[in-house]
Residue, then its C-alpha position, 0 to 999 in steps of 0.5 A: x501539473x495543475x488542470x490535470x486529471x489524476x490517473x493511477x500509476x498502478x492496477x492491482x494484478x491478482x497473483x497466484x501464489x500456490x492455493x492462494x490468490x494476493x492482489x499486488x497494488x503498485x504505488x506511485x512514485x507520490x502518495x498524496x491525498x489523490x493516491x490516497x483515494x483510489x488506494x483506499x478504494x481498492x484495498x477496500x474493494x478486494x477479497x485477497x491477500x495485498x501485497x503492496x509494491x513501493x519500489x517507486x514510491x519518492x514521497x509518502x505524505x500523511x493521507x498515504x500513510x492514513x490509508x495504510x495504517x487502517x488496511x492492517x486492522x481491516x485486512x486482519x479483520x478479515x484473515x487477509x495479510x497486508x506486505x509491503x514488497x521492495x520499500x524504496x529508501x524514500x518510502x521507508x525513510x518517510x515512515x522514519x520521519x511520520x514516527x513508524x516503521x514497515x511492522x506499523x502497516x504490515x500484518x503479522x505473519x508478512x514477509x520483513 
């Protein structure tokens, strides 16, 4: 809807998983460039793991998809894993469509 303000369907939540703490990110239903934004933000801003829910994801545009492929090298860069938790069919078929596939985002060692 035009006119109004963008606020995020999702906040990341610490987990604790045995010794070590991961940050759980839930998507919204559209990854768009205003997602995009504050996605990036936040995997930026952690220190964990990251976990990613896209269960609700419809629409992944290519901002989206830019943000998640460079979180696997900075994540990896600093010995935190990145999984991507439930792929909605729409999320993995828009990966399809951009060329890519789940192992393009997640780093090596995550859960298929």
């Amino acid at each position: 809807m035009k006119g109004t303000r963008f606020e995020p369907a999702y906040d990341p939540i610490p987990v604790q998983c045995g010794v070590i703490m991961a940050t759980v990110i839930a998507l919204p239903a559209r990854v768009d460039l205003s997602a995009s934004i504050d996605l990036r933000d936040r995997l930026l801003s952690g220190s964990s793991d990251v976990t990613i829910d896209a269960s609700s994801v419809n629409i992944l545009t290519t901002p989206g998809l830019q943000v998640l492929l460079a979180a696997k090298p900075h994540l990896a860069a600093d010995s935190r894993a990145l999984t991507i938790d439930a792929p909605s069919a729409e999320f993995l078929s828009c990966l399809t469509s951009f060329g890519t596939d789940l192992s393009a985002i997640q780093t090596e060692g995550a859960a298929p």
